[in-house]
Backbone bond lengths (Angstrom), bond angles and torsions (degrees), N, CA, C in turn:
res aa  C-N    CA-C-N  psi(-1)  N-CA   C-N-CA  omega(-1)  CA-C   N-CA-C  phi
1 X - - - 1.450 - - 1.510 112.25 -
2 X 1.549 121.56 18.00 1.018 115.35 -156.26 1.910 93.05 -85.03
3 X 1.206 116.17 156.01 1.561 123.99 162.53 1.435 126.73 -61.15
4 X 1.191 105.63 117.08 1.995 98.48 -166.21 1.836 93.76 -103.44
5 X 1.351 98.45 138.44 1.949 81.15 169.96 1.359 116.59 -93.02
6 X 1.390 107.54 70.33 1.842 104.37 -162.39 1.541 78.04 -94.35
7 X 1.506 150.55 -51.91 1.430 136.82 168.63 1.311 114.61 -26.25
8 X 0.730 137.60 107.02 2.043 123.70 -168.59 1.778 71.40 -125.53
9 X 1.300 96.01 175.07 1.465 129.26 174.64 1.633 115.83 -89.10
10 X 1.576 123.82 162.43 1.181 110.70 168.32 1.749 128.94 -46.65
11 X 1.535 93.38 -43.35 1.597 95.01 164.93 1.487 165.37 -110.75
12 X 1.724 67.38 39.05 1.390 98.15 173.39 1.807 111.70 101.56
13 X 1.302 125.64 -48.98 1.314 126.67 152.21 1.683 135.85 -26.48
14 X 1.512 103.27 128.66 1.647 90.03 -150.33 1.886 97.44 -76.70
15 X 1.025 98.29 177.39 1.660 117.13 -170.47 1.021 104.78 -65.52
16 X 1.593 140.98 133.25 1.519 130.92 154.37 1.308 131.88 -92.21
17 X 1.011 136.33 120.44 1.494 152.80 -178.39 1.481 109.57 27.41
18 X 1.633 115.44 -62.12 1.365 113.66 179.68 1.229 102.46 -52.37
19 X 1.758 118.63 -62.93 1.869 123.04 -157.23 1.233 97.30 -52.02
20 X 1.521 134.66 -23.14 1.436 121.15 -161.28 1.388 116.34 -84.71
21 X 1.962 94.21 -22.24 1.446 83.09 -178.28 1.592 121.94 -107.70
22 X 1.443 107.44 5.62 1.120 108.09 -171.35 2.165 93.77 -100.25
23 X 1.342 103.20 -6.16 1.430 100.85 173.84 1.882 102.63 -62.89
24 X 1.421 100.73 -66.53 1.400 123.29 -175.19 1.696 107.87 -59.48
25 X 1.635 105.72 14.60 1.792 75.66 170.04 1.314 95.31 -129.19
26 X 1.664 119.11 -3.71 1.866 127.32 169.15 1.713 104.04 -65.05
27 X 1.270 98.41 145.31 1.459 118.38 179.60 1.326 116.38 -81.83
28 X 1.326 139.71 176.28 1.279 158.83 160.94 1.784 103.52 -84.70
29 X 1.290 120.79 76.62 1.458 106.09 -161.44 1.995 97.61 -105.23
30 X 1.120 91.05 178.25 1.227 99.47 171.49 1.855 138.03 -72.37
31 X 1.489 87.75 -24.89 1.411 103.00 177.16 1.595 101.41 -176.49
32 X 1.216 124.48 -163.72 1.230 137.61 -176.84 1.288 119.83 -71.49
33 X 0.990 136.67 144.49 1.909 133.36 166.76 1.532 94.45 -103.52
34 X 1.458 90.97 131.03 1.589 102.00 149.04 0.996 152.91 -117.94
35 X 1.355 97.60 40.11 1.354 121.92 -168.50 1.571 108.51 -176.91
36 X 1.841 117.01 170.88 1.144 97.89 162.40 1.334 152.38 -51.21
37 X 1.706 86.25 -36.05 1.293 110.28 176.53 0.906 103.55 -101.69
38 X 1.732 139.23 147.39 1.399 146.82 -178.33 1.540 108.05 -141.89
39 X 1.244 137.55 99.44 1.975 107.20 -175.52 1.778 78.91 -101.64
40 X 0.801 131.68 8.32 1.565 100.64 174.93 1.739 112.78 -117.26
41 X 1.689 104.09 31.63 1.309 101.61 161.70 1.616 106.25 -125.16
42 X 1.023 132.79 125.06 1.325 138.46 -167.85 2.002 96.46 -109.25
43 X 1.761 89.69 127.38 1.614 102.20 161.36 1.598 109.76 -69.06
44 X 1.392 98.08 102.52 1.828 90.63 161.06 1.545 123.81 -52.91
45 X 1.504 114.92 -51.09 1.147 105.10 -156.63 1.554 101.58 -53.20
46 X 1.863 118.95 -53.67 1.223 125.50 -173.72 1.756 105.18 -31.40
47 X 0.963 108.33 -56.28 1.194 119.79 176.74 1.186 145.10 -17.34
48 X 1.550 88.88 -71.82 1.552 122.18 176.96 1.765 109.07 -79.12
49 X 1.335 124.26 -34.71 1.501 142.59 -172.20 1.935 90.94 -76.44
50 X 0.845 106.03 -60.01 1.777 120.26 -172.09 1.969 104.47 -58.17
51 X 1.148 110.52 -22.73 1.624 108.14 179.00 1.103 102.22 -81.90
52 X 1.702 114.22 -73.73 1.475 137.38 171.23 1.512 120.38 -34.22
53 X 0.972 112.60 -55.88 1.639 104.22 165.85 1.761 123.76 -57.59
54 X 1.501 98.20 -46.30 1.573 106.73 174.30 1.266 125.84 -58.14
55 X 1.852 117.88 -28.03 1.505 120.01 168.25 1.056 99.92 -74.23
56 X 1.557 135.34 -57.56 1.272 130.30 175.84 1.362 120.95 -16.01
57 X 1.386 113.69 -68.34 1.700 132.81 176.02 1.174 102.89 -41.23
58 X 1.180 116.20 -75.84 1.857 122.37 -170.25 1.157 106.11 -58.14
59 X 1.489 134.76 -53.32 1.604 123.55 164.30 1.047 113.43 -31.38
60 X 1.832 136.15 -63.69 1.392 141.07 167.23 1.519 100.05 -21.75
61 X 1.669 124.12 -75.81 0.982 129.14 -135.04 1.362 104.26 -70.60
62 X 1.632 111.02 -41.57 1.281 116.31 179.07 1.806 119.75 -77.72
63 X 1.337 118.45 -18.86 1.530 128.73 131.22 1.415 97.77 -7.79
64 X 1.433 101.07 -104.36 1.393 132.35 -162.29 1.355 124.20 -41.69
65 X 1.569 108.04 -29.03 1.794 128.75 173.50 1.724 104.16 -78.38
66 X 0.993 118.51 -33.68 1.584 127.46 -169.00 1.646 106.32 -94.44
67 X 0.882 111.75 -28.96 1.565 105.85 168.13 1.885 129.71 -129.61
68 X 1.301 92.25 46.78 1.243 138.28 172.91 1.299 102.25 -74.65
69 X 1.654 128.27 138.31 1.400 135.95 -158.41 1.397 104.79 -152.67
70 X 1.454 123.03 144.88 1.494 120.69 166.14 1.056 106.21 -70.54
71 X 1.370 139.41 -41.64 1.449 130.85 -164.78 1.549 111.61 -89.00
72 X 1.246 106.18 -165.69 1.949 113.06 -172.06 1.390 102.76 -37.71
73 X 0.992 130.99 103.16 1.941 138.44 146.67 1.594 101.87 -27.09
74 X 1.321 103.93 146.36 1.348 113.93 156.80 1.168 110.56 -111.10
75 X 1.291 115.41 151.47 1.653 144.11 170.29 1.446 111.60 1.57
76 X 1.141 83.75 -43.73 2.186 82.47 -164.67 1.953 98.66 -80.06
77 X 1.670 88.95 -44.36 1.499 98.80 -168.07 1.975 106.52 -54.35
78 X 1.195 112.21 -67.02 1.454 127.41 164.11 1.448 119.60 -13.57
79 X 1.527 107.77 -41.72 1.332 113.40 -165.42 1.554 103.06 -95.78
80 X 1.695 114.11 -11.11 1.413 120.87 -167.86 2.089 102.23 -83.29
81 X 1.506 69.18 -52.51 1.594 85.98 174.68 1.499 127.43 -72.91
82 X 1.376 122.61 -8.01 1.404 141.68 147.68 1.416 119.39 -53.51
83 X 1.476 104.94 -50.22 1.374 112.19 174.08 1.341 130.81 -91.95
84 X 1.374 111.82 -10.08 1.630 127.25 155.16 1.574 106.19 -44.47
85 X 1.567 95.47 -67.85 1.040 108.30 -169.27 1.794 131.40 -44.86
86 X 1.366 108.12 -46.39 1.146 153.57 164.31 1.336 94.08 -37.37
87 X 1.457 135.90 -86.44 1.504 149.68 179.42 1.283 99.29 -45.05
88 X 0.997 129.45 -74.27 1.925 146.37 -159.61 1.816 90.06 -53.62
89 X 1.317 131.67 -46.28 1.276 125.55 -172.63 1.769 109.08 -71.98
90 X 1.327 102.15 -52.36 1.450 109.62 173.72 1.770 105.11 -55.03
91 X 0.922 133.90 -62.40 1.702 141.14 178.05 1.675 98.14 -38.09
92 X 0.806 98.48 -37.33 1.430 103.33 -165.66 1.254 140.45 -95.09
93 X 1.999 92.23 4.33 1.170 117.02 -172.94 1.550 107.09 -122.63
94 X 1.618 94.64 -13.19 1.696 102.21 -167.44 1.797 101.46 -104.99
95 X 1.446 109.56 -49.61 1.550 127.56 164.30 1.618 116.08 -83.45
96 X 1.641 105.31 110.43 1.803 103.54 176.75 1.478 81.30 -102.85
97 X 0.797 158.73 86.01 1.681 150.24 124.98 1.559 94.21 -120.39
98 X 1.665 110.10 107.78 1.391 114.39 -174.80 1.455 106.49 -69.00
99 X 1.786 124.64 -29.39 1.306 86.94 -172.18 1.751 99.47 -104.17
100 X 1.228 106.41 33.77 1.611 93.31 159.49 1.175 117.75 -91.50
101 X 1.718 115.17 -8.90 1.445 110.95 -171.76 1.967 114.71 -98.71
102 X 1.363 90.79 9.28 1.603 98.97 175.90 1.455 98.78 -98.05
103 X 1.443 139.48 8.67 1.349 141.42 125.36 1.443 127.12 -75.87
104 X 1.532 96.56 -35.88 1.770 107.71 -146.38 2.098 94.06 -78.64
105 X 1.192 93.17 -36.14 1.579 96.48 -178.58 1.409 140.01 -79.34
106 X 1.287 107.56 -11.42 1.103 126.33 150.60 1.137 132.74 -70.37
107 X 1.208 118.79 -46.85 1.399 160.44 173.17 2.191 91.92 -40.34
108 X 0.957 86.57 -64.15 1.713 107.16 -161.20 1.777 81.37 -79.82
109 X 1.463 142.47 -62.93 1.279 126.63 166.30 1.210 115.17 -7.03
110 X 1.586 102.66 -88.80 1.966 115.32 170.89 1.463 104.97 -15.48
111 X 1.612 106.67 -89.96 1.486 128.77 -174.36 1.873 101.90 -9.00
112 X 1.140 90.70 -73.73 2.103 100.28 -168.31 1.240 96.25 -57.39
113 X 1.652 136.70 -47.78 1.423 131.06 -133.34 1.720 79.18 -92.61
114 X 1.151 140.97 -36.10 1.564 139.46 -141.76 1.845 87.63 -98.51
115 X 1.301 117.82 -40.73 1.348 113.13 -163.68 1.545 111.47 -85.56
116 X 1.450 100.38 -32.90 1.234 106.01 179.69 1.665 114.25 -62.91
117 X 1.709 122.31 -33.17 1.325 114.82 -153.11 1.739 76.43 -92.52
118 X 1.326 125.37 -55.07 1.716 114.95 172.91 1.562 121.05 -7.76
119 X 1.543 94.80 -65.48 1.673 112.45 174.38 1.351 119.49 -42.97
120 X 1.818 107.28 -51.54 1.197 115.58 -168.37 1.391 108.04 -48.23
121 X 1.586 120.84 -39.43 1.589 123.75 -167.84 1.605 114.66 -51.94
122 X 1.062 102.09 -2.45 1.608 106.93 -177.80 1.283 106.51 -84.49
123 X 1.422 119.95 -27.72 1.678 106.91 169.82 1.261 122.63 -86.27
124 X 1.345 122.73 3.68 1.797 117.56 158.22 1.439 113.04 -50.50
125 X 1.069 105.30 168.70 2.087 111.46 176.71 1.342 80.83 -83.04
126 X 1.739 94.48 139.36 1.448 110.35 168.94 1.132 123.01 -71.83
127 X 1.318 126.22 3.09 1.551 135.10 166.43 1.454 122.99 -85.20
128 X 1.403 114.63 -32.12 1.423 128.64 -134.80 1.699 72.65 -80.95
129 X 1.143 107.40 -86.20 2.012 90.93 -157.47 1.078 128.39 -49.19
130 X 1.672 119.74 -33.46 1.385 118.88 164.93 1.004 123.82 -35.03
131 X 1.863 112.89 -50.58 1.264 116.99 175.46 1.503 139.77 -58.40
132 X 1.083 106.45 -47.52 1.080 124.36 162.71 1.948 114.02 -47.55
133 X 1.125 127.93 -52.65 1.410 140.91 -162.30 1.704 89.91 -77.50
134 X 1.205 116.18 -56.07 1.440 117.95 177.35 2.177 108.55 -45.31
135 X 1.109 85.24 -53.58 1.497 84.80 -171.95 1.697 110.53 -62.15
136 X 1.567 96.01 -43.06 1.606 89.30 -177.70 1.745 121.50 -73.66
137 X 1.059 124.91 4.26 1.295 154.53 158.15 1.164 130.43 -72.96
138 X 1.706 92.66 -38.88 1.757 99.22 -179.67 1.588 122.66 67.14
139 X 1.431 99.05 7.85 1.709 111.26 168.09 1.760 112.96 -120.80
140 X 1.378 120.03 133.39 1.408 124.04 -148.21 1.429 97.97 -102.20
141 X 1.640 105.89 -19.37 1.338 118.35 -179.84 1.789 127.84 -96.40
142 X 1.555 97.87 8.42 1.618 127.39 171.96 1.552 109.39 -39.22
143 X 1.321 116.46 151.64 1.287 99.21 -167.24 1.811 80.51 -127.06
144 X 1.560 108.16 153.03 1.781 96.81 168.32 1.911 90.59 -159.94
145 X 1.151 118.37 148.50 1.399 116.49 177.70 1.495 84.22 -147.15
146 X 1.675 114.48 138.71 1.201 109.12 -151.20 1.573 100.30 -140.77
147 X 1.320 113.41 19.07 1.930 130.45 164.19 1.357 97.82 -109.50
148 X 1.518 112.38 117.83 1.258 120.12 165.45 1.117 120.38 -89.41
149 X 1.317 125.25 0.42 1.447 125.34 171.39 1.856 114.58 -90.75
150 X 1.405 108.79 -10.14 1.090 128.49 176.52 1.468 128.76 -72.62
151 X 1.591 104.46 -17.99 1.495 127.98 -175.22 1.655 82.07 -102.41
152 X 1.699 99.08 142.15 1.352 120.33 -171.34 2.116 105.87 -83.10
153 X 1.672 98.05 -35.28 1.174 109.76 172.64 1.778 125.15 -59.91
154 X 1.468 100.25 -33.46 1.688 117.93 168.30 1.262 113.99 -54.16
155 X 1.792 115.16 -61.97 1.423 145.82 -159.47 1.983 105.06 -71.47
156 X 1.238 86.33 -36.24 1.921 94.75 175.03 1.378 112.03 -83.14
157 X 1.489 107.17 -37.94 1.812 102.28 -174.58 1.577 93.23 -82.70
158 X 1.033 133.69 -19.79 1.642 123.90 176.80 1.614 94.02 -69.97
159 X 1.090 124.09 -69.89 1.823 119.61 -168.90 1.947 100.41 -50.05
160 X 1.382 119.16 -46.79 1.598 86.44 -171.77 1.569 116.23 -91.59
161 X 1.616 110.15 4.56 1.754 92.94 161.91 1.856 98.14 -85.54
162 X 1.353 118.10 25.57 1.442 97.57 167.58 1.659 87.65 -108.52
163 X 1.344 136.58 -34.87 1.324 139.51 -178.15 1.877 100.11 -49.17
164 X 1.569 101.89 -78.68 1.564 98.22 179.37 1.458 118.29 -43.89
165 X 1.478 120.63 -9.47 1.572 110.78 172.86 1.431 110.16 -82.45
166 X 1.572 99.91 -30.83 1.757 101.37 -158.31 1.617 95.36 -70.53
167 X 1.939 124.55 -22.29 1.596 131.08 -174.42 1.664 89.67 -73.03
168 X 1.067 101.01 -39.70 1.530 83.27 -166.41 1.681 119.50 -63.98
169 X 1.554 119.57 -35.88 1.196 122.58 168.89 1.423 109.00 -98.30
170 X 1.490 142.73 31.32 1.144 131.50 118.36 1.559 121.61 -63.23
171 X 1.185 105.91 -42.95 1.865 103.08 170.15 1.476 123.45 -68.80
172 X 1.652 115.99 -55.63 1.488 103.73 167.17 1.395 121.35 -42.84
173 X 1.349 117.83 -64.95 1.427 114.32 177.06 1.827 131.42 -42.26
174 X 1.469 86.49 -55.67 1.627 82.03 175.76 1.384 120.90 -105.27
175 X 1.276 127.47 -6.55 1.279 141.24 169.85 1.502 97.49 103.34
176 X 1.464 112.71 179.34 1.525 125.29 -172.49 2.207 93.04 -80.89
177 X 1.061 88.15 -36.92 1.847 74.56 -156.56 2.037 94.82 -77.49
178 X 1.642 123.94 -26.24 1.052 128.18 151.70 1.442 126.04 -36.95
179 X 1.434 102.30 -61.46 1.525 99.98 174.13 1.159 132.28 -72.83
180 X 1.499 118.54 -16.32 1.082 142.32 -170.77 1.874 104.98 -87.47
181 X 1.016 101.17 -43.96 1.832 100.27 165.50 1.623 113.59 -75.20
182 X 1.158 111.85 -13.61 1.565 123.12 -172.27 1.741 96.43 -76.87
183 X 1.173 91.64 -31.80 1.968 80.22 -157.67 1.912 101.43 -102.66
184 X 1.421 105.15 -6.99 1.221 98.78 150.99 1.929 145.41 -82.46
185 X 1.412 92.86 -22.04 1.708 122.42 -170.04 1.405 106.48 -95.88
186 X 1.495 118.95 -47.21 1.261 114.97 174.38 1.567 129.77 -90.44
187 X 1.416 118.81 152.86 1.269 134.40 -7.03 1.619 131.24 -90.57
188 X 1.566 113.58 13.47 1.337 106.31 -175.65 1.750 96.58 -113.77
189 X 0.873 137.35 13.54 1.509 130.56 146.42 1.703 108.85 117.96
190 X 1.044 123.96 -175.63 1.637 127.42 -133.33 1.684 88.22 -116.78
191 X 1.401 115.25 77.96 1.332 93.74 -174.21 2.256 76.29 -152.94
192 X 1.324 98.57 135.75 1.602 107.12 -176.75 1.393 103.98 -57.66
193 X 1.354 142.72 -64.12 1.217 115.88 -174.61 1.289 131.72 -63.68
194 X 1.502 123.76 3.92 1.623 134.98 156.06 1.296 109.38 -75.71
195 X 1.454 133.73 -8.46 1.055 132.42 -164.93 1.832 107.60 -56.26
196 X 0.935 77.98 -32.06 2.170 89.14 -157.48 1.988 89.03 -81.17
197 X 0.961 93.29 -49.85 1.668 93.61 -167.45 1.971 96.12 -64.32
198 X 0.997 105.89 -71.11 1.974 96.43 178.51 1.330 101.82 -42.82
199 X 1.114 148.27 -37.30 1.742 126.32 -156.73 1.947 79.11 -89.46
200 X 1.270 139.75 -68.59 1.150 120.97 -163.49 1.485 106.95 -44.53
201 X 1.093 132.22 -57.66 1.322 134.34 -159.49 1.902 104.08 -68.46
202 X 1.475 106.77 -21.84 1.724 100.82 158.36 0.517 155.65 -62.19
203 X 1.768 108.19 -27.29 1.398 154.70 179.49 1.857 122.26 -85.52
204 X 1.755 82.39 -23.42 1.844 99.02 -174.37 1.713 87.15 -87.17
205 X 1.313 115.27 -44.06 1.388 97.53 179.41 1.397 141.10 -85.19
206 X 1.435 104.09 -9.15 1.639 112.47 169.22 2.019 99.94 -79.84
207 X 1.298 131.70 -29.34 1.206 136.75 172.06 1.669 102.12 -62.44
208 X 1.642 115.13 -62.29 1.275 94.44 179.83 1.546 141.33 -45.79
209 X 1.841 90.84 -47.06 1.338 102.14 -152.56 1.752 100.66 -64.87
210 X 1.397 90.92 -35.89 2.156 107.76 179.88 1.596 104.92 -55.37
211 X 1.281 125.64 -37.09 1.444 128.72 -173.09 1.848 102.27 -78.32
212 X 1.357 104.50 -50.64 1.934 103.55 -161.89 1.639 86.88 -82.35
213 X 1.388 143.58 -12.56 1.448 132.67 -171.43 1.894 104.66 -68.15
214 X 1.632 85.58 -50.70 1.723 97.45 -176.76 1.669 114.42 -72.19
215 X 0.989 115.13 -37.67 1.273 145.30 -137.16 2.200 89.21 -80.89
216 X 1.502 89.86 -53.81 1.473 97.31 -168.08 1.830 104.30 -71.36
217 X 1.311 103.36 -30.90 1.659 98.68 175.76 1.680 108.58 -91.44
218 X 1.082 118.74 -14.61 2.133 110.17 163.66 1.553 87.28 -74.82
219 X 1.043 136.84 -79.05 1.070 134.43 -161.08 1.967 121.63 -17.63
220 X 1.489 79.02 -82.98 1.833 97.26 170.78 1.450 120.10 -41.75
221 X 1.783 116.80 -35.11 0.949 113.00 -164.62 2.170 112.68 -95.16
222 X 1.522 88.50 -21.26 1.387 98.52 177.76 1.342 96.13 -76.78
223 X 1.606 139.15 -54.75 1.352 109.89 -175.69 1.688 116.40 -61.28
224 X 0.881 127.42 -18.35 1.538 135.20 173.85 1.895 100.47 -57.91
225 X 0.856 119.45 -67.79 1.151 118.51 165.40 1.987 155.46 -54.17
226 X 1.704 89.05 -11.92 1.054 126.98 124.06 1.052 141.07 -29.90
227 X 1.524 113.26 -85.28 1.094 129.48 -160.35 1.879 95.95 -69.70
228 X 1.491 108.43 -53.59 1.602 109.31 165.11 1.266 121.38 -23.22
229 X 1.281 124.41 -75.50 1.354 130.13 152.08 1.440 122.29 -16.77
230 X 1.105 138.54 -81.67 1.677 133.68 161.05 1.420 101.10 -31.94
231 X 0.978 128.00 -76.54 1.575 111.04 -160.71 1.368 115.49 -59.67
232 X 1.773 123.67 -17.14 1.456 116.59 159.58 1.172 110.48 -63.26
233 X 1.631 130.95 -45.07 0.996 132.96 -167.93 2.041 106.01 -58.29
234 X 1.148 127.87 -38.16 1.118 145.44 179.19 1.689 99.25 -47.51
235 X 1.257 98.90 -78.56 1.758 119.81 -178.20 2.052 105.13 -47.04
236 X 1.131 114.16 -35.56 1.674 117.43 -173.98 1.669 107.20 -90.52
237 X 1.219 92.63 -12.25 2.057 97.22 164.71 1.198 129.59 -62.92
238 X 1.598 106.35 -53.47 1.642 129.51 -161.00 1.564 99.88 -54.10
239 X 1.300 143.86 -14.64 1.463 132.89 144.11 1.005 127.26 -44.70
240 X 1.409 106.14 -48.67 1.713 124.60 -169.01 1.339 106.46 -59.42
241 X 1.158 121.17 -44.92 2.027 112.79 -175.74 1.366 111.90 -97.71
242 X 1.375 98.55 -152.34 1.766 118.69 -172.13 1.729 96.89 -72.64
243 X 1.413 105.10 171.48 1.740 114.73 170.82 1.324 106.53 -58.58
244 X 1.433 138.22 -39.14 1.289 125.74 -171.68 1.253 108.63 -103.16
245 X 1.458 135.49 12.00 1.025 142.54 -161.20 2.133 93.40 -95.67
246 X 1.616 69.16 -46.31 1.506 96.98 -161.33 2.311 115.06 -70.52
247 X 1.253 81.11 -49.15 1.234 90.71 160.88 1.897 127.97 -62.40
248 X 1.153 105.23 -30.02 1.404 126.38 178.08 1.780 93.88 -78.87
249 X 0.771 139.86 -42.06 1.736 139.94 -160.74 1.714 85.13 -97.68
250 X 0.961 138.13 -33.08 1.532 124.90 -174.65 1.023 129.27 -90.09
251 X 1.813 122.65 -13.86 0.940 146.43 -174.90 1.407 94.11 -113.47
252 X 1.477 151.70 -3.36 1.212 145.41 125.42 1.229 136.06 -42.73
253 X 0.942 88.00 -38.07 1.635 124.15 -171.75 1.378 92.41 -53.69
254 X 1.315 99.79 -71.37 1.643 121.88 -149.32 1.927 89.51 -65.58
255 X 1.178 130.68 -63.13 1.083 140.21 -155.62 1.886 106.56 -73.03
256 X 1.352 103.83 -46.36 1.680 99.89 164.78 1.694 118.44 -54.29
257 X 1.310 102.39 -36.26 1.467 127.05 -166.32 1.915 100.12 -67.32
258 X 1.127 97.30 -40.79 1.655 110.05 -169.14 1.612 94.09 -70.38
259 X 1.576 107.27 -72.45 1.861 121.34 -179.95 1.304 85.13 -39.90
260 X 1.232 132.77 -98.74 1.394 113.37 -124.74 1.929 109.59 -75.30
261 X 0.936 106.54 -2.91 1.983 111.36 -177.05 1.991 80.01 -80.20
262 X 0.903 111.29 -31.63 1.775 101.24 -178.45 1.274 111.92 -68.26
263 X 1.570 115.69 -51.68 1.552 101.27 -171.56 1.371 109.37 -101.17
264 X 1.577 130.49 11.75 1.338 125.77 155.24 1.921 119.39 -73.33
265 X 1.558 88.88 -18.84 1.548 85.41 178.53 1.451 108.33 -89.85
266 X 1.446 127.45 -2.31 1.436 109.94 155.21 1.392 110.19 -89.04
267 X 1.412 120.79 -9.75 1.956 114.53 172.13 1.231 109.31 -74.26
268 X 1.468 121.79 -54.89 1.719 120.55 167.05 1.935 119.14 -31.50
269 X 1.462 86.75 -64.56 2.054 84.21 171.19 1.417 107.30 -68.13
270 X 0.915 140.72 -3.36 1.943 138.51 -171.37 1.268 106.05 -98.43
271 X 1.655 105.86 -46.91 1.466 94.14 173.96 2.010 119.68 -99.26
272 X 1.116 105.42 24.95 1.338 120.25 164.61 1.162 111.97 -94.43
273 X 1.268 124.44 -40.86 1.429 140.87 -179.22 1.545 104.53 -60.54
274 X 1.608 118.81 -61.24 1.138 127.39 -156.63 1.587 96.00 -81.39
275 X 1.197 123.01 -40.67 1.561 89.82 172.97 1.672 122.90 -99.23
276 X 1.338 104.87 15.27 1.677 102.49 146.01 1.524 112.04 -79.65
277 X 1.016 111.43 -39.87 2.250 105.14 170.52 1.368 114.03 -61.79
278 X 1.511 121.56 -32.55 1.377 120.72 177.57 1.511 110.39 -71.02
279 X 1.457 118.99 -57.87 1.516 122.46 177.11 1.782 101.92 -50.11
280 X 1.088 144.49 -79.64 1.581 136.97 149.03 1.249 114.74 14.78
281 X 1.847 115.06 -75.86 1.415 117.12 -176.44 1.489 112.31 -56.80
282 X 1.455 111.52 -51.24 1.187 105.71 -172.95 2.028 135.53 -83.34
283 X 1.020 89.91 -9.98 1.486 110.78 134.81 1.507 134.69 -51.90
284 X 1.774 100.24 -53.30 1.679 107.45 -179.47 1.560 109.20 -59.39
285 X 1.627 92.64 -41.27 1.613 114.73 176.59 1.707 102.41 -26.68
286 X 1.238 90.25 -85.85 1.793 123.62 177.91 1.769 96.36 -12.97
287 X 1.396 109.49 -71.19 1.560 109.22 -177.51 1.497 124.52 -59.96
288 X 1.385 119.09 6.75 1.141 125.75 -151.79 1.600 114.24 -100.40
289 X 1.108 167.26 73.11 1.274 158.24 -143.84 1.538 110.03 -88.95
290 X 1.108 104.53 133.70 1.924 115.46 -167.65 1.342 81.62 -100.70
């Protein structure tokens, strides 16, 4: 995790602390934004990291389905089927429509297994791929951010393909003219001049829940990445001062670097977890008639 000054500046002078980190948190985009909002510039890296990891996962999973055994499991298998298990109980506790959960549980499988290995990318050295992509480019000033859960645009389009799922089984379940009386009546009751006040207040909560779903996993994961950053910055110092100055910042390095890759890898599974239980709940929601 140590800080490499392969970012140099136009003139040649290496980067200082801020440039380094505001280099390492710009994307690989497609073109320019002009504005905050941009939908017609797409983060590649998110992109490209968010496919590749996700075949990865399902390869795993389907790994794990194909060499599947009646007798003693091995290690990998055990832990697959641990976590089957794990999902299939939760699905099954949150969704009672049995055959929604021969979608719904899988479904939420993916969710943890895809977000979780995403997450994982946060414990590479924050140099190592940049570096690499820079060199094979042959530009020093390459930009690559390589947690897709870390981009706010990733973390939001993950919460509303869980929203467009939860529309989709509000309609199967209760039908269009069902759901459609649902989102007028509830939650203050079936009477026409509530009409206007329940549909806003339906609308405040399919907006919320879609905003705090994404919102809480960019969040967690961008300060995680952060904090990475400082402690490279720590490790790319120990030149900069005296011998004990230096030794003291490198041997920080190493030991902050160790602590916190420990307790980010229980935040990565925590917040994989938690928004596979949220996508679940709000799904169960979906089946639910007020």
């Amino acid at each position: 995790m140590a800080a490499e000054g392969h970012a140099e500046l136009a003139n040649g002078a290496a980067p200082t602390s801020g440039e380094y980190i505001i280099h390492h948190l710009h994307h690989a985009q497609s073109g320019e934004m002009k504005g905050i909002v941009d939908f017609s510039v797409v983060n590649l890296d998110s992109l490209f990291f968010s496919i590749v990891i996700g075949v990865l996962g399902c390869f795993l999973l389907w790994r794990a389905a194909k060499s599947a055994t009646s007798g003693v499991p091995g290690r990998f298998q055990a832990a697959v089927e641990i976590l089957v298990e794990i999902v299939g109980d939760q699905a099954k506790g949150i969704v009672h429509n049995a055959n929604s959960r021969k979608l719904v549980a899988p479904l939420a499988l993916t969710v943890f297994v895809w977000i979780f290995l995403m997450n994982a990318m946060d414990l590479l050295p924050v140099d190592l791929l940049p570096f690499i992509w820079q060199h094979a480019v042959g530009d020093h000033e390459a930009k690559l951010r390589v947690v897709p859960t870390a981009d706010l645009s990733m973390a939001l389009g993950l919460s509303v393909g869980v929203l467009i799922t939860c529309l989709i089984y509000n309609v199967k379940m209760k039908g269009v003219g069902g759901w459609a009386h649902e989102l007028v009546s509830a939650p203050f009751g079936d009477k026409v001049a509530l009409y206007p006040v329940n549909f806003a207040m339906q609308m405040v909560e399919f907006v919320a829940k879609t905003v705090s779903h994404g919102m809480r996993l960019f969040g967690n994961m961008y300060a995680g990445e952060l904090i990475f950053l400082l402690i490279a910055l720590m490790g790319g110092a120990w030149a900069s001062v005296g011998p004990v100055g230096g030794v003291l910042l490198a041997a920080g390095h190493i030991v902050a670097g160790f602590i916190w890759a420990a307790f980010h890898l229980i935040i990565i599974t925590l917040q994989a977890f938690v928004f596979m239980m949220l996508t679940l709940v709000y799904i169960g929601q979906a089946h639910d008639a007020h």
